[in-house]
C-alpha positions in Angstrom: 121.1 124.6 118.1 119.2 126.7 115.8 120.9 129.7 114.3 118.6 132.7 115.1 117.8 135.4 112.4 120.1 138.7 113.1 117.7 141.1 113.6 120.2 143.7 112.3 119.5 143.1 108.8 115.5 142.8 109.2 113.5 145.5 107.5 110.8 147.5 108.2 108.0 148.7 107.4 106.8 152.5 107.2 105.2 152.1 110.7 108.5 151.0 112.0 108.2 147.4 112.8 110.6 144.9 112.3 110.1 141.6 110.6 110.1 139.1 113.4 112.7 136.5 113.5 111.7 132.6 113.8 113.3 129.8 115.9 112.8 126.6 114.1 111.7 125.3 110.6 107.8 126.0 109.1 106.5 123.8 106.5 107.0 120.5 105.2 109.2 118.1 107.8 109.6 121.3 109.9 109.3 120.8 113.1 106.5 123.9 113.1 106.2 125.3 116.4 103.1 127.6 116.7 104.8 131.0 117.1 107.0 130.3 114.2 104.0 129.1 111.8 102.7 132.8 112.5 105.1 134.9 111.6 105.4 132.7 108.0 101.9 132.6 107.7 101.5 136.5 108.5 104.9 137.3 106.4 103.2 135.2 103.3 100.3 137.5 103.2 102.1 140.0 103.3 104.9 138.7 100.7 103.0 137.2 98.1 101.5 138.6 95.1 98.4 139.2 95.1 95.1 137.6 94.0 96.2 134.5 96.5 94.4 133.1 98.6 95.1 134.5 101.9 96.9 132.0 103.9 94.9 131.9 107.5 96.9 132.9 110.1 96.0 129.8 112.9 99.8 129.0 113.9 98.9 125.7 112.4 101.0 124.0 109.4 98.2 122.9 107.3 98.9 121.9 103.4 97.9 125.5 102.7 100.8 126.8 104.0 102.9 124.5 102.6 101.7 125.5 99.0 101.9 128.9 100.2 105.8 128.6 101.1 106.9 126.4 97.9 104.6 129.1 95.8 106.1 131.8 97.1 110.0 129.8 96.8 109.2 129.1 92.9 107.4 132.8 91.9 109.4 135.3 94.0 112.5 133.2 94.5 112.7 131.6 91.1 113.6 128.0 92.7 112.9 125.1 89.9 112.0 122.7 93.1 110.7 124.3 95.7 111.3 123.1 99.5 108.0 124.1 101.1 110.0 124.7 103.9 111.4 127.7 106.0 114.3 127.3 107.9 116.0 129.8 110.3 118.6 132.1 108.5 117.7 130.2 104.8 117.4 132.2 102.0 113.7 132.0 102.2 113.5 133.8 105.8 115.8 136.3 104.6 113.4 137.1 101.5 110.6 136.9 103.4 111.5 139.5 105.8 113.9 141.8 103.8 110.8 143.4 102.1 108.6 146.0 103.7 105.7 144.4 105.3 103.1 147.2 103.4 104.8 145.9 100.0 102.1 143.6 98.0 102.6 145.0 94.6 105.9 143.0 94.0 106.6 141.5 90.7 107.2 137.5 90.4 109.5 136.0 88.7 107.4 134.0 86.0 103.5 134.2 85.7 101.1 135.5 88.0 100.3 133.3 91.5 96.4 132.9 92.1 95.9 133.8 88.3 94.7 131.2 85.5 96.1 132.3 82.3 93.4 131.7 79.7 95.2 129.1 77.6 95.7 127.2 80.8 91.9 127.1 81.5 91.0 126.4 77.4 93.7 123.4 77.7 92.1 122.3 81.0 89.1 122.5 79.7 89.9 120.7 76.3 90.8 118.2 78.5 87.7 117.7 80.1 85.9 117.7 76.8 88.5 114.8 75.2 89.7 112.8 77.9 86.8 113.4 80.7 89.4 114.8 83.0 87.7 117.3 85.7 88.6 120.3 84.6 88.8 121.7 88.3 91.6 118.8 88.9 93.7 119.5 85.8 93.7 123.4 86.7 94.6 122.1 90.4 97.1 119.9 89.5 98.8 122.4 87.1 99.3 125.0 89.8 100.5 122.7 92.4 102.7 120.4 90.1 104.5 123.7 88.7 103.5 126.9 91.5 101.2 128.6 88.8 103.1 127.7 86.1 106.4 129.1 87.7 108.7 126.3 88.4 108.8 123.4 85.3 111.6 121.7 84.4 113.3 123.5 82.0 112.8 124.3 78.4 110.5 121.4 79.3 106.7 123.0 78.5 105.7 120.0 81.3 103.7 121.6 84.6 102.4 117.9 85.5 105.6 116.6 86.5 104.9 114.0 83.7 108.0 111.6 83.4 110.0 110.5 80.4 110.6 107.0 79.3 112.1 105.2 76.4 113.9 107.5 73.8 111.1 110.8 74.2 112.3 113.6 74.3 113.8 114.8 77.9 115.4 116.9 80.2 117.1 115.7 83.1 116.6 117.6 86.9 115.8 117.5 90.4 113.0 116.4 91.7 111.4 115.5 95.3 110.0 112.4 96.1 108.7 111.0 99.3 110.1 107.3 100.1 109.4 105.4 103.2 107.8 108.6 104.4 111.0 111.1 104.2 111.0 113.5 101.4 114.1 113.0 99.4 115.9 114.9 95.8 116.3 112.2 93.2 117.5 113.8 89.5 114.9 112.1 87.1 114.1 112.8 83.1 110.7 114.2 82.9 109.0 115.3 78.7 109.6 118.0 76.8 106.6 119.0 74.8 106.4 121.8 72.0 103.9 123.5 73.6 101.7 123.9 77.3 98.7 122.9 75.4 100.4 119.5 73.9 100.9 119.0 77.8 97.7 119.2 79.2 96.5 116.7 76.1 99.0 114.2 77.6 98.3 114.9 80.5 94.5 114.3 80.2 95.8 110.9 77.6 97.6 109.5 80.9 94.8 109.6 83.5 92.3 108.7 80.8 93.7 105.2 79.9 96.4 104.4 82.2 95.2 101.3 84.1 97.1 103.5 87.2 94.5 106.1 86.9 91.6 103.6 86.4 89.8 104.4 90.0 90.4 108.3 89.8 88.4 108.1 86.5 85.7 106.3 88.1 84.8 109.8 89.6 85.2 112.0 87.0 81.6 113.6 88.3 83.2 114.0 91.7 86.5 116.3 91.8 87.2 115.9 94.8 87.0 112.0 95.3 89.0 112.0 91.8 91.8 114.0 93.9 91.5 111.8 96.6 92.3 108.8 93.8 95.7 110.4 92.5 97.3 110.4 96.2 100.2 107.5 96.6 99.4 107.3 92.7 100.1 110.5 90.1 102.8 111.5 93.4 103.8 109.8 96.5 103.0 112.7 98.5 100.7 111.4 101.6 99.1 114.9 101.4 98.7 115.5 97.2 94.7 115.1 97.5 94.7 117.8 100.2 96.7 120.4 98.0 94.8 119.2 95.0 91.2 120.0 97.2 93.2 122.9 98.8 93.4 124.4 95.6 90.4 123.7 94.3 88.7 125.0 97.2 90.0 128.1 97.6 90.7 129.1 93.9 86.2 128.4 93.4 88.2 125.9 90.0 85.0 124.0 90.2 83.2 126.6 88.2 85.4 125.4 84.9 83.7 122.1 85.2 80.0 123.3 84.7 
């Protein structure tokens, strides 16, 4: 049975009203019944720092959401890997709804959600110019890959997720992975680089001549498509091309590849 929310310790707002509990899990593997997306997708609007892009409110799970919840888990929450998932009485309800719903101006933990820092977009965009990396893609991937630069591995100066091998230099955590089609933690040993910028080169180095990579970069003129390429490849996510198109989408990141 599904532990419901005490309303007791709810907040409200100046008018009065009471965050609204929910019933059964939102997000990724939740099992997302309508009334419950709603309240999550209203109480992310209303929770997350602002310049996001607002989440619409449809009652329907879509990959936005999802980005939305794990965004808000990593900025507001300080979680290194983010669930994407709201459960009944989890600490993520219980933040979500013990802040006044007229609140926006809250402070994040690391970094500012919806924001591209400008060394972010002049690596992104050195990228592009070295490695022929869409610039809209590398920005995309950065925010989904570490929540706008909020949840990275640590000490790690890695926001791709990029793994270690042989004797570079690592750090050892947690990461999700999807296998056989259930998301599961592993603990994995992903770089550590001396700076973000030394990152994105890598980053760029790795799609550019990775034989992995070598269909993705057979649409570097096409963002989009080249999204649709990394799916099943760059992460086993089923749905990584729609966050990466999600993002790109709604954040206009097209406009750093012209």
């Amino acid at each position: 049975m599904a532990l419901i929310p005490s309303p007791t310790i709810l907040s409200t707002d100046e008018m009065g009203r009471i965050a609204p509990p929910i019933f059964t899990s939102v997000g990724r593997d939740g099992l997302n019944v309508p009334g419950d997306v709603f309240v999550v997708q209203s109480l992310l609007n209303d929770r997350l720092p602002k310049p996001h892009a607002p989440v619409p409110v449809t009652g329907v799970a879509d990959v936005g959401t999802t980005l939305a919840i794990e965004n808000y888990q990593a900025a507001m929450m300080g979680m290194t890997q983010p669930t994407g998932r709201v459960d009944p009485g989890s600490p993520t309800y219980y933040s979500l709804a013990a802040r006044p719903l007229v609140d926006a101006q809250v402070q994040t933990t690391v970094g500012h959600y919806g924001e591209l820092p400008q060394p972010i977009i002049d690596a992104a965009v050195a990228s592009n110019l070295h490695w022929k990396v869409p610039a809209a893609v590398t920005l995309a991937q950065w925010a989904v890959e570490s929540a706008w630069g909020a949840a990275m591995p640590p000490n790690s100066n890695n926001p791709f997720g990029i793994k270690a091998v042989a004797d570079q230099p690592a750090v050892e955590t947690q990461t999700q992975e999807v296998v056989n089609g259930e998301t599961v933690t592993i603990t994995a040993k992903f770089r550590m680089f001396d700076t973000i910028a030394q990152a994105f080169d890598e980053h760029g180095r790795l799609l550019a001549t990775s034989s992995n990579y070598s269909a993705a970069m057979q649409q570097v003129q096409n963002p989009e498509a080249f999204a649709d390429a990394l799916t099943g490849v760059y992460a086993t996510d089923p749905e990584y091309g729609l966050k990466l198109k999600w993002v790109m989408q709604n954040y206009k990141l097209a406009a750093y590849d012209r």
